[in-house]
C-alpha positions in Angstrom: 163.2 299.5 253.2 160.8 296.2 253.7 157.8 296.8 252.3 154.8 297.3 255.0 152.4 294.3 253.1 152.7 291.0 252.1 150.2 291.5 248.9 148.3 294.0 247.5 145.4 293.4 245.1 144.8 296.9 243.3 141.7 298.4 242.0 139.3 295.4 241.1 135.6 295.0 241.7 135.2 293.5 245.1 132.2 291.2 246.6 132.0 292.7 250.2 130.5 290.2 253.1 126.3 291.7 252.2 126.9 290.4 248.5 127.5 293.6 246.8 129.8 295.2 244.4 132.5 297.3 245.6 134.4 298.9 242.6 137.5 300.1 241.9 138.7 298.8 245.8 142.0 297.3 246.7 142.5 294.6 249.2 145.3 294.5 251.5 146.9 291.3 253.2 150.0 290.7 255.4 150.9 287.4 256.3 147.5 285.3 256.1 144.7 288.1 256.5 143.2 290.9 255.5 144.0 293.9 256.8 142.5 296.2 254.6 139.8 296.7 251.8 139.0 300.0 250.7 139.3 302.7 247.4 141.8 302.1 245.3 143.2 305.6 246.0 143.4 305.3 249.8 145.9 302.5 249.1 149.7 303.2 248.7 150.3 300.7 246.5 154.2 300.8 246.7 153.4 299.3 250.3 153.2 295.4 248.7 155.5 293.2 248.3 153.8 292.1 245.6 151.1 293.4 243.3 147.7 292.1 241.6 146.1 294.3 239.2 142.8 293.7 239.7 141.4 295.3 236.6 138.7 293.3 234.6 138.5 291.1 238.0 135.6 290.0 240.4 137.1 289.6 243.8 135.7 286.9 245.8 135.6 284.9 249.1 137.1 281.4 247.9 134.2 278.6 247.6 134.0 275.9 249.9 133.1 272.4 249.2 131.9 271.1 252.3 131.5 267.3 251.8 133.7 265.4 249.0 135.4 262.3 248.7 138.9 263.1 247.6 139.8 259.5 247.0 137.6 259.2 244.0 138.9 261.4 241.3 139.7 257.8 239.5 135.9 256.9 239.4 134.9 259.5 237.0 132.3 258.7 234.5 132.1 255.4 236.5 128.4 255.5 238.4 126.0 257.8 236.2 123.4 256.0 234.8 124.3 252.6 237.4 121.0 251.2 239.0 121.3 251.4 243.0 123.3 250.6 244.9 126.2 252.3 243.8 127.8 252.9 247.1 127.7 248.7 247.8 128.3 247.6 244.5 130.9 250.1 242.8 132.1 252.5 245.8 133.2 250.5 247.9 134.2 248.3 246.0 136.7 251.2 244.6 137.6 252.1 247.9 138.5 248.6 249.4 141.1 248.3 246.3 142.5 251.8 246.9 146.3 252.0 246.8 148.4 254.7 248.9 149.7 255.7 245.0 146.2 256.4 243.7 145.2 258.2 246.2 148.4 260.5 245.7 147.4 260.7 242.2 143.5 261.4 243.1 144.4 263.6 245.7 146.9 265.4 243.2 143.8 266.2 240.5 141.5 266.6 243.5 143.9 269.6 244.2 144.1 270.3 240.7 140.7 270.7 240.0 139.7 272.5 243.0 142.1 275.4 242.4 141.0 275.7 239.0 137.5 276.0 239.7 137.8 278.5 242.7 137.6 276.3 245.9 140.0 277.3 248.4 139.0 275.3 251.1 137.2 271.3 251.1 136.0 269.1 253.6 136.4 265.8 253.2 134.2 263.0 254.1 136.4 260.3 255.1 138.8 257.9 253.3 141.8 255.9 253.2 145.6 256.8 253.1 145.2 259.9 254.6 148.2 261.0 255.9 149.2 260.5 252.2 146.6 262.7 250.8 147.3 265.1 253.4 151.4 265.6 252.3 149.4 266.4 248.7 147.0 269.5 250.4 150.1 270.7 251.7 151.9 270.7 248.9 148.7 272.3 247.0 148.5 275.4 249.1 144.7 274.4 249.7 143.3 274.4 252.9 141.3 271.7 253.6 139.6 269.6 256.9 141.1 265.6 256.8 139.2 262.4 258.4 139.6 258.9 257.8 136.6 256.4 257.2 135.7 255.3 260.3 133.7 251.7 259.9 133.1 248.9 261.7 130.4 246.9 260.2 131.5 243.3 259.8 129.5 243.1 256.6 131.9 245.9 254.8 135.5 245.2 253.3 138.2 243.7 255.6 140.6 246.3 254.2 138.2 249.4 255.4 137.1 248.1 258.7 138.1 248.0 262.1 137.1 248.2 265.9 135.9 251.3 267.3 138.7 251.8 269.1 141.1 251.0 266.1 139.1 253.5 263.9 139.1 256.0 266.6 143.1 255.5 267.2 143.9 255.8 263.3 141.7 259.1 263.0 143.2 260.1 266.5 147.0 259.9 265.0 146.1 261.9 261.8 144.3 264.3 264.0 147.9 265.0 266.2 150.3 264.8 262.8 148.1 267.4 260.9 145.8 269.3 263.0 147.1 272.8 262.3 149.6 272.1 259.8 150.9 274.4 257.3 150.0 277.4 259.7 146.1 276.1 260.3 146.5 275.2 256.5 145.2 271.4 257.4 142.5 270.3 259.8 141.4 267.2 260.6 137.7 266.2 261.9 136.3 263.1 263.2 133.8 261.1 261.2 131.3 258.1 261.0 130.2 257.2 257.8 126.5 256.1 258.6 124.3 254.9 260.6 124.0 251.5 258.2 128.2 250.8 258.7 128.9 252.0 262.2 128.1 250.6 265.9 126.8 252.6 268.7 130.0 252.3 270.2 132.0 253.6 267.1 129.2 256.3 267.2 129.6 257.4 270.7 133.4 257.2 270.7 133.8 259.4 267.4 131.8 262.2 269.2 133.6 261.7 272.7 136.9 262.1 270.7 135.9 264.9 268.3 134.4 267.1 271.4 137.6 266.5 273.3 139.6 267.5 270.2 137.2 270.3 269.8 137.0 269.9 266.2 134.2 268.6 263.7 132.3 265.9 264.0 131.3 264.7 260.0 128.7 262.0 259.4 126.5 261.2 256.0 122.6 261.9 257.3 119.0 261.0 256.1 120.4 259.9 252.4 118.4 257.0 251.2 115.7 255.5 252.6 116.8 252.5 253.6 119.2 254.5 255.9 116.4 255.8 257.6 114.2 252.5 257.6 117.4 250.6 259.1 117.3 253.4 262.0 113.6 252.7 262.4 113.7 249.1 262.7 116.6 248.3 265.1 115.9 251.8 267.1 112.7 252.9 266.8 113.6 256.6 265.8 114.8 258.0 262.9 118.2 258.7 262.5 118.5 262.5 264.2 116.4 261.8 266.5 118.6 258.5 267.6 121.4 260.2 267.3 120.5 263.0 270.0 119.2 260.5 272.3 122.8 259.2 272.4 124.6 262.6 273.0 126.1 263.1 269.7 124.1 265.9 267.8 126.0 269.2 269.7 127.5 272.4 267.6 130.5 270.0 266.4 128.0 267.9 264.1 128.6 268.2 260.4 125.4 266.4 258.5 126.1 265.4 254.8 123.1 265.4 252.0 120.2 265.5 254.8 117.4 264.8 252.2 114.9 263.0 254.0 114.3 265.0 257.1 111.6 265.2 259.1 110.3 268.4 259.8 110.7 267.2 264.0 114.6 266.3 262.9 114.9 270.2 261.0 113.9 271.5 264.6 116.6 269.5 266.0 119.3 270.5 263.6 118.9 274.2 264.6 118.2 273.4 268.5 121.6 271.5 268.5 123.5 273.8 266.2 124.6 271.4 263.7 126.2 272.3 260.2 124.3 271.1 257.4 125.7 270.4 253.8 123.6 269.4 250.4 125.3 267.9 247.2 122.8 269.1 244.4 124.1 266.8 241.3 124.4 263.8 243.7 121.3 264.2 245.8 118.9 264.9 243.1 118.7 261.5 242.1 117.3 260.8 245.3 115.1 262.9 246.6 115.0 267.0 247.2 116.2 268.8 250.6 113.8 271.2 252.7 116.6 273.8 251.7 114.1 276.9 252.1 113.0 275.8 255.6 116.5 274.8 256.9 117.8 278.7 256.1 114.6 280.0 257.4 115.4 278.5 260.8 118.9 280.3 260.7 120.5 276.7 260.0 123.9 277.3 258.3 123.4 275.2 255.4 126.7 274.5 252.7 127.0 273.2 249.4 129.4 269.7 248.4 129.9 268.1 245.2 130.2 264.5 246.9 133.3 264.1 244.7 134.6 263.9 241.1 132.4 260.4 240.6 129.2 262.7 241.7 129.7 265.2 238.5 133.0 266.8 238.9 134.4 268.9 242.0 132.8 272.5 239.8 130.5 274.1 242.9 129.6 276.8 239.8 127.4 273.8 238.9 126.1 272.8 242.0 124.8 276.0 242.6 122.9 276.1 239.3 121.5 272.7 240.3 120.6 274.2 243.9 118.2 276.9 242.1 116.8 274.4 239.4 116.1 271.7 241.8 114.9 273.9 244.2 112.7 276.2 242.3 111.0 272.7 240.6 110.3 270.9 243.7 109.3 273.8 246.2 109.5 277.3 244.7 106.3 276.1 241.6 104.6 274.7 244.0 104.2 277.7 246.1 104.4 279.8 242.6 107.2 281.6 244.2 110.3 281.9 242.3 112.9 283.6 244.5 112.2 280.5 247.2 115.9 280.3 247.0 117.5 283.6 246.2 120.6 284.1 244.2 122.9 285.4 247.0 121.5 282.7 249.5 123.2 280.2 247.3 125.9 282.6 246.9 126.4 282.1 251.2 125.8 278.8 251.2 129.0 278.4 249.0 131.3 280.5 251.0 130.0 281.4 254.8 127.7 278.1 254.5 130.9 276.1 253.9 132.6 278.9 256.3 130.4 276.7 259.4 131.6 273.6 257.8 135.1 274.0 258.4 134.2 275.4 261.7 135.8 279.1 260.6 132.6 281.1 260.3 134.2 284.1 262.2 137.3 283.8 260.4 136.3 282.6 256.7 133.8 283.3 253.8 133.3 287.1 253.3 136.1 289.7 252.4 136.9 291.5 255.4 139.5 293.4 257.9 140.9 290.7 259.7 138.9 287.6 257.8 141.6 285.0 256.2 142.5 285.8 253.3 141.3 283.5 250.8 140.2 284.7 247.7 139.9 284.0 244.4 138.9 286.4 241.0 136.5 286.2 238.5 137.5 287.0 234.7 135.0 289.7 233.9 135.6 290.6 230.9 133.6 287.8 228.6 130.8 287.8 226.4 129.0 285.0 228.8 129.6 287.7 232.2 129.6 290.9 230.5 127.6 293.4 230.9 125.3 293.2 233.6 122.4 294.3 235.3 123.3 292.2 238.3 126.6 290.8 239.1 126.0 288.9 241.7 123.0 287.2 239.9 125.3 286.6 236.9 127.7 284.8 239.0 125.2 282.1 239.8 123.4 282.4 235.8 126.5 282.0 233.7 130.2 282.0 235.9 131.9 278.4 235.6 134.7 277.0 236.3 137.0 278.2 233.8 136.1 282.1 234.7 138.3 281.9 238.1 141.7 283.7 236.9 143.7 283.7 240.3 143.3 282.2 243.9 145.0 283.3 246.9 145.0 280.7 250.0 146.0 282.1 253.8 147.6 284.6 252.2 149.5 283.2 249.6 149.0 283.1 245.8 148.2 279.9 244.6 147.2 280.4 241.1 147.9 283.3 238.7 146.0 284.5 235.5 145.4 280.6 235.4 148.4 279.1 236.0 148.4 277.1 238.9 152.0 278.0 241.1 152.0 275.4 243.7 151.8 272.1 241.3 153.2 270.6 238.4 149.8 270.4 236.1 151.3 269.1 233.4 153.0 266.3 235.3 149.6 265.4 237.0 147.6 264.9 233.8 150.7 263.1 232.3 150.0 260.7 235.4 146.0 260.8 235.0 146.3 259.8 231.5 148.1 256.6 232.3 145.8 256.0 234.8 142.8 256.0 232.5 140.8 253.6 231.7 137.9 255.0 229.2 136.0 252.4 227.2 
């Protein structure tokens, strides 16, 4: 007789969708969701096709990394401790020179690394060879939201610039190959890198395209000052506020980093509805997000690592850089250490990135009927166990290398660590020949 359910994980601890811990529940799933969470003992486990024992195990909504650069896995080590301007003088740089074979191979460990670290799900922030990287997320069972770099500056590289209308065509064609693929596996979103590489026209033609698509629009926001100053000077607003007057800030927007706001441009994030994402190890360096006021205005705010050059792809350790950084800046000023409470971190990493992807009624909590991506925590460590609080202990001391197994749309990606879907030890064969350490 066929078995009723696709998978069964049986009788873990389970994180429900208000942050607390459900013991001793199972969690059912046939084809790519959730059907049921509940007592171990209401569960006829003989049901599944196959089996998880979830003893010893923290089950968890997958983390989402809502702005990276999956291109740059190759840069590691390359840009800490550079004087500015990194993104001019070694980024692009990097990018220009890009071959379609490393950015098979940086895709690859991009996958590599995010399944071992407990994102499911990534948002990328633009790049080149994408329909390239895009056969690799396939492959990896990840699920992840595709866009190419969309520049038209005539100061930038020949090799990453075209016409609006070019750059609009090349993100339109990845959009109709992938958009859906895998079974809603892939999506793709429109982009514009900045305000500093990309004309009004590209501007205005990236939104018309992304709202007809109805997908996401992504765009990097309020980063360094001279971003800001260049939108002051040739259009007398700064850059939201610019922006709006031209149409394009609407529910689609996705705005990366978002340091330098205005407290006038914070009102018109959550009056337009626009997705807001921070990168904690990369942004730190520059300046420190109004994090605190953002959430209090109900704007859904997700965390990114920027990228393996940025400090690695771990969103364990952005999260622990969220609450340092935050708490320095903002919460001793106000003597108020809970300015940024654990589990609002905790949300920003999953439902946060959950708006990102533009799936917050479908992704980030454990649910009936939510996708099921998942992944479990290793409890049962000296660094974890015991606890007075789980959920605080997953932001204190969980890393990287505490995420056991991962299950993407339904379908087991990694188990007891080892990854099913790719051939690790082929990858880092490949990565080693592609280093180049001092």
């Amino acid at each position: 007789m066929e078995k009723k359910y696709d998978l069964i994980i049986r009788g873990g601890m389970v994180l429900n969708e208000h942050l607390e811990i459900c013991k001793n529940h199972s969690i059912v799933i046939k084809n790519n969701l959730i059907v049921e969470v509940a007592p171990e003992e209401q569960i006829d486990s003989s049901e599944g096709k196959e089996i998880i024992e979830g003893k010893d195990k923290l089950w968890m909504p997958g983390l989402v990394d809502a702005h990276t650069h999956i291109t740059q896995q190759l840069l590691r080590g390359k840009i800490l401790d550079e004087l500015p301007m990194i993104w001019t003088r070694i980024m692009l740089p990097y990018e220009n020179g890009l071959t379609k074979e490393m950015a098979e191979l940086s895709a690859q460990l991009a996958s590599l690394e995010m399944i071992k670290s407990g994102t499911t799900s990534f948002v990328e922030a633009g790049g080149r060879h994408m329909e390239a990287i895009a056969a690799q997320i396939l492959e990896s069972g990840l699920r992840g939201a595709l866009t190419c770099s969309t520049i038209d500056s005539e100061v930038m590289p020949s090799n990453m610039t075209h016409s609006a209308k070019e750059a609009i065509s090349q993100n339109m064609a990845l959009y109709e190959n992938y958009h859906g693929a895998g079974d809603g596996q892939l999506s793709v979103h429109f982009s514009i890198r900045s305000i500093l590489s990309c004309s009004e026209d590209l501007i205005r033609l990236a939104s018309e395209a992304a709202l007809e698509a109805d997908t996401k629009l992504h765009m990097h926001m309020n980063e360094y000052p001279n971003e800001v100053n260049f939108s002051l000077e040739h259009h007398g607003k700064r850059p939201f506020q610019y922006l709006d007057d031209l149409g394009v800030l609407q529910q689609n927007f996705h705005a990366a980093h978002c340091i330098l706001t205005s407290d006038e441009e914070i009102d018109m994030i959550r009056e337009r509805g626009v997705s807001v994402v921070h990168c904690p190890f990369s942004n730190s360096g520059k300046g420190v997000p109004q994090t605190p006021r953002l959430l209090q205005q109900k704007v859904p705010v997700a965390l990114g690592t920027d990228g393996a050059a940025h400090g690695g792809l771990s969103l364990w350790n952005e999260m622990k850089i969220m609450r340092s950084v935050i708490n320095a800046h903002i919460g001793s000023t106000q003597s108020n250490p809970v300015i940024l409470p654990a589990k609002s971190i905790l949300k920003m990493a999953t439902t946060g990135g959950a708006a990102a992807l533009g799936m917050v009624d479908r992704l980030g909590t454990i649910g009936k009927g939510k996708v099921a991506d998942l992944i479990s925590i290793d409890l049962n460590q000296p660094h974890i166990m015991p606890t007075n609080n789980l959920a605080h202990t997953l932001l204190e001391t969980v890393c990287a290398n505490d995420v056991a197994d991962m299950v993407v749309n339904g379908k087991v990606i990694m188990r007891n660590r080892k990854v099913l879907t790719l051939d690790e030890e082929k990858i880092m064969y490949m990565a080693s020949k592609a280093a180049t350490v001092d």
